[in-house]
C-alpha positions as a Markdown table, in Angstrom:
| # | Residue | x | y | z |
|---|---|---|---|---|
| 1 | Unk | 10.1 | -6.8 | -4.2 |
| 2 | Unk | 11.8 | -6.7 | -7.7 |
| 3 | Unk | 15.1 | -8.3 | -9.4 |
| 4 | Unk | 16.6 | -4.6 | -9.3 |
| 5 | Unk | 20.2 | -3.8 | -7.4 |
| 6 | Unk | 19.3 | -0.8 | -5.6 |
| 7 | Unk | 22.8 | -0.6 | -4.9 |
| 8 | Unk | 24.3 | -0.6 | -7.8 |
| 9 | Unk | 21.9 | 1.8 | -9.8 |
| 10 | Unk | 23.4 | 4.6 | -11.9 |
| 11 | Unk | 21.1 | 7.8 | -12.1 |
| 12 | Unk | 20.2 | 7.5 | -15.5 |
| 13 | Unk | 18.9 | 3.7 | -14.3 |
| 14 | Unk | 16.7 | 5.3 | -11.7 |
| 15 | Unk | 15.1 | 7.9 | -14.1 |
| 16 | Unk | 14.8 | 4.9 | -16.3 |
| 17 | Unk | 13.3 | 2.6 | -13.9 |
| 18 | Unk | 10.6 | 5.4 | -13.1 |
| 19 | Unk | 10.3 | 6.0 | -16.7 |
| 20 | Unk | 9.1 | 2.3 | -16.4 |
| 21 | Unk | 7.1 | 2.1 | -13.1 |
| 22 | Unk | 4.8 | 5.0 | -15.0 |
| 23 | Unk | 4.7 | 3.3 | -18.0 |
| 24 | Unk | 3.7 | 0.2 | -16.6 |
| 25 | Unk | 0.7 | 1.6 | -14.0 |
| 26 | Unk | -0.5 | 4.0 | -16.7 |
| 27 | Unk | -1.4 | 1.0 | -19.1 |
| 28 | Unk | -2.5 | -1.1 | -16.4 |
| 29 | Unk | -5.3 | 1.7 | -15.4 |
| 30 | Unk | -6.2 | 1.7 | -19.3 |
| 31 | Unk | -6.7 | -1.8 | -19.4 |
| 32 | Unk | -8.6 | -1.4 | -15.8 |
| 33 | Unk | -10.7 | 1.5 | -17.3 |
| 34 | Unk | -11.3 | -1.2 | -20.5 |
| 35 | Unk | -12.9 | -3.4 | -18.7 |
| 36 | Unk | -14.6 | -1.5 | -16.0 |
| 37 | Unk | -16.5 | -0.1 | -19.5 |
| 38 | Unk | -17.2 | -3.6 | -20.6 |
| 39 | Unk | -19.1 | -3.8 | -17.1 |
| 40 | Unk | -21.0 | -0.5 | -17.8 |
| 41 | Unk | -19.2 | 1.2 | -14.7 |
| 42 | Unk | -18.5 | 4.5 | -16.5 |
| 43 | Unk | -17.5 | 6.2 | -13.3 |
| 44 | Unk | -15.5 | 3.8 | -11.9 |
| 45 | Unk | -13.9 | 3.3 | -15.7 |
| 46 | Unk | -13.5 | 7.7 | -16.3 |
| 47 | Unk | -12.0 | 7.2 | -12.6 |
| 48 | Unk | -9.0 | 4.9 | -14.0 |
| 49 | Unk | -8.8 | 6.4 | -17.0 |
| 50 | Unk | -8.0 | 9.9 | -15.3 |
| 51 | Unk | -6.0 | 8.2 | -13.3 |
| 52 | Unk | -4.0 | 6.7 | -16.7 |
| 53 | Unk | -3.6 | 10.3 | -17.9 |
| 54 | Unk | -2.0 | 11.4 | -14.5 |
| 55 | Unk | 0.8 | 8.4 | -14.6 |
| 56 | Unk | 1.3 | 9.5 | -18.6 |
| 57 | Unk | 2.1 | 12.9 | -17.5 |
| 58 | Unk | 3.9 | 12.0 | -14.7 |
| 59 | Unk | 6.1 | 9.6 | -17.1 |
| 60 | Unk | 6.3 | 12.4 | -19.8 |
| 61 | Unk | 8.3 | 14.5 | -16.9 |
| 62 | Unk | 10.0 | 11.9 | -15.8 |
| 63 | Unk | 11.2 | 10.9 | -19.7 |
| 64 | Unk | 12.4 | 14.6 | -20.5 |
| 65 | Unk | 14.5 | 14.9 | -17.8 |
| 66 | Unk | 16.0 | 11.8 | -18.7 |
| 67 | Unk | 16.5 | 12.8 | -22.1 |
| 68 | Unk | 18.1 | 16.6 | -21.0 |
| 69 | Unk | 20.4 | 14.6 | -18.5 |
| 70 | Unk | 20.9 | 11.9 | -20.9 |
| 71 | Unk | 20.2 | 12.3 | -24.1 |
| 72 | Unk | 19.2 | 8.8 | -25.9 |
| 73 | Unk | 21.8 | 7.1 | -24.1 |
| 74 | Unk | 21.1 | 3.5 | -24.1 |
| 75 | Unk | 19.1 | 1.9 | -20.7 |
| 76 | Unk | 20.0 | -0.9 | -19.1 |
| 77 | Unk | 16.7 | -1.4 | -17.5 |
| 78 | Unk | 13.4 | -3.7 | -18.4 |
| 79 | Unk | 9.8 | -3.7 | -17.6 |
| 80 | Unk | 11.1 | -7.5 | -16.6 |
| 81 | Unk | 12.5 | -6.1 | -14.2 |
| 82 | Unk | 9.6 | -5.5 | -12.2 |
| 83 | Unk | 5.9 | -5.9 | -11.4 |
| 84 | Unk | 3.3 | -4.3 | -10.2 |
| 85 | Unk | 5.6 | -1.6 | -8.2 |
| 86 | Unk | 2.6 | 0.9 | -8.6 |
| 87 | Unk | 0.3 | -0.8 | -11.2 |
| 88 | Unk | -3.0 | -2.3 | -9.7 |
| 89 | Unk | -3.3 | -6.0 | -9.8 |
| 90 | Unk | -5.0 | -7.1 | -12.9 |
| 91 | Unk | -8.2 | -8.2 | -11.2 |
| 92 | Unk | -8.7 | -5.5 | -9.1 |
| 93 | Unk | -11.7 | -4.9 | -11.5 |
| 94 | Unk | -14.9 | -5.4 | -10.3 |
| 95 | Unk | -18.2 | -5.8 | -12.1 |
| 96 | Unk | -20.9 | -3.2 | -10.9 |
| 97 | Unk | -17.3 | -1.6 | -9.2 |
| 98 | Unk | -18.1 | 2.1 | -7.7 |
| 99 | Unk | -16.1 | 5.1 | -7.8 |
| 100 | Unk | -15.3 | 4.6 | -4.5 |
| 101 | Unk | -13.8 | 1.2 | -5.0 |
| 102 | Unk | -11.6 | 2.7 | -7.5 |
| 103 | Unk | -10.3 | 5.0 | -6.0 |
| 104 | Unk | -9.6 | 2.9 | -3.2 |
| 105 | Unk | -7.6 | 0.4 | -5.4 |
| 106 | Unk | -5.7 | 3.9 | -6.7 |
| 107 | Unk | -5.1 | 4.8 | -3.3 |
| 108 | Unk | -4.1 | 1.4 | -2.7 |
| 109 | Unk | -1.3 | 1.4 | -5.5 |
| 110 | Unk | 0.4 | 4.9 | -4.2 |
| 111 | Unk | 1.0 | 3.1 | -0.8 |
| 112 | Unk | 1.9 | 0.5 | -2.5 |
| 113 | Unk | 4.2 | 2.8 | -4.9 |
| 114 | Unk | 5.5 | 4.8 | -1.6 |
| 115 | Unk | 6.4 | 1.2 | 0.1 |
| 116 | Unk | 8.6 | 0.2 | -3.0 |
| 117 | Unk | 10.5 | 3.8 | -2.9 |
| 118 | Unk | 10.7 | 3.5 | 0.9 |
| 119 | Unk | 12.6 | -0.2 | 0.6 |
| 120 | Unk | 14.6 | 1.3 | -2.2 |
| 121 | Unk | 16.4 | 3.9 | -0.8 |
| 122 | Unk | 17.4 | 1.7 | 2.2 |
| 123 | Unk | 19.5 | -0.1 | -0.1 |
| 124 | Unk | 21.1 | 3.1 | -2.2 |
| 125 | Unk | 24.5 | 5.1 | -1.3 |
| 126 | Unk | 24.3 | 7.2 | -4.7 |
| 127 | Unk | 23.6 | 11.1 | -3.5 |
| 128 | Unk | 21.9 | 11.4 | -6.7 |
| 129 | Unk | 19.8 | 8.5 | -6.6 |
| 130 | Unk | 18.9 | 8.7 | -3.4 |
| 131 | Unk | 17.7 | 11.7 | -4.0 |
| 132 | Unk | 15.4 | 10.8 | -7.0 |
| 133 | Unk | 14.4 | 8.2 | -5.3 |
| 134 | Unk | 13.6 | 10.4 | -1.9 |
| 135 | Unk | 11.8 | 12.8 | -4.9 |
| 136 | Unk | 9.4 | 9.5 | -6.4 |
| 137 | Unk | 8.7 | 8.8 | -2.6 |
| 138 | Unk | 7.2 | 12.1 | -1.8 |
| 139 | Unk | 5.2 | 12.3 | -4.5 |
| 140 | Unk | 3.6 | 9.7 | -3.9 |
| 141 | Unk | 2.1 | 10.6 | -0.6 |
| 142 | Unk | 1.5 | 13.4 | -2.5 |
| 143 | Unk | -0.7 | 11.5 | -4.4 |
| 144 | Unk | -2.0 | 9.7 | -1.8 |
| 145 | Unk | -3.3 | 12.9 | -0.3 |
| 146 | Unk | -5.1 | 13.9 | -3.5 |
| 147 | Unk | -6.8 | 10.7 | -3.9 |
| 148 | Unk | -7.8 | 10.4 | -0.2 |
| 149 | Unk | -9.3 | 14.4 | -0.4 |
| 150 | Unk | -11.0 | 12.8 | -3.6 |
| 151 | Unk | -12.6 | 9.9 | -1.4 |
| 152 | Unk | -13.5 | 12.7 | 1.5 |
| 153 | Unk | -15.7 | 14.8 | -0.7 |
| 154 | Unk | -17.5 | 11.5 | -2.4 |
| 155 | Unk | -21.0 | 11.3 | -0.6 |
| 156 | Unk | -21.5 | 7.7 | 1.1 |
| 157 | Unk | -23.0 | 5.2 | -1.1 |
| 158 | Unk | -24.3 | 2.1 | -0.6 |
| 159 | Unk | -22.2 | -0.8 | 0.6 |
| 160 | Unk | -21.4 | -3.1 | -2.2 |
| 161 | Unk | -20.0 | -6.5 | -2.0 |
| 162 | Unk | -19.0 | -9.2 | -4.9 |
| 163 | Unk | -20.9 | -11.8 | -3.0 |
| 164 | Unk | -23.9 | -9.3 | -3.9 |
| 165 | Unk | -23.5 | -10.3 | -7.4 |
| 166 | Unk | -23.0 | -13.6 | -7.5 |
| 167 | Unk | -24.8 | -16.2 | -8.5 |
| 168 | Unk | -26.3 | -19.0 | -6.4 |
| 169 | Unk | -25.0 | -22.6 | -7.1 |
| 170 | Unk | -27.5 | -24.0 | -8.8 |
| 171 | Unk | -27.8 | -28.3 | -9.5 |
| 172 | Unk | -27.6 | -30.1 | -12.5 |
């Protein structure tokens, strides 16, 4: 899961450690929405990049509450801390990748997101963390529910599969 004492986290650590789970999947869906334009899968690559701009705002309201409650108190916690807590994999990237696909790797990351807050809290006594926590946890099947309203209205495309793209061994 991660290196972090649930137990033991103060609730300026848990803002923080959101602070840092946004962070973390909003450049990951950059660098997905990079690549995804290097494969000339602008839909698939506007997809992540939207989906960048939600985890920036979300960390932007995450950060000022931190800093009303807070001020620029000092943090004790790391990105190292962490991995991939709602950040897509790094090759979750396909070449020729649909919108579809992407949102299914978004949709993907929120369980995976809702999972992490879920294990969390079974480990916290802190009314106010718990609480935050419980807060980070419901938003994300919040999220879930946009993204899988998102996938409802897209009209059925074709089925595609990597193996549809790659190449044949070939002999020497």
């Amino acid at each position: 899961m991660s290196r972090i004492d649930f137990a033991t986290l103060s609730p300026q650590d848990a803002l923080d450690l959101a602070v840092l789970i946004e962070d973390e999947a909003e450049e990951r869906y950059e660098d997905l929405g990079h690549q995804l334009e290097i494969h000339r899968t602008p839909e698939a690559a506007a997809f992540f990049r939207r989906m960048a701009r939600n985890e920036a705002a979300h960390r932007a309201r995450l950060q000022e509450r931190r800093t009303r409650l807070f001020g620029d108190a000092p943090g004790t916690m790391t990105r190292a801390l962490l991995w991939d807590v709602e950040a897509p994999e790094y090759d979750e990237a396909r070449a020729f990748m649909t919108v579809r696909q992407a949102m299914e790797t978004a949709l993907r990351c929120e369980e995976k997101a809702h999972a992490f807050f879920v294990e969390a809290l079974r480990h916290v006594r802190e009314p106010q963390v718990r609480a935050l926590l419980a807060e980070l946890r419901d938003e994300e099947v919040e999220h879930q529910r946009m993204i899988r309203r998102e996938l409802d209205r897209l009209a059925a495309g074709p089925a595609i599969d990597d193996e549809d793209f790659t190449d044949e061994p070939t002999s020497q």
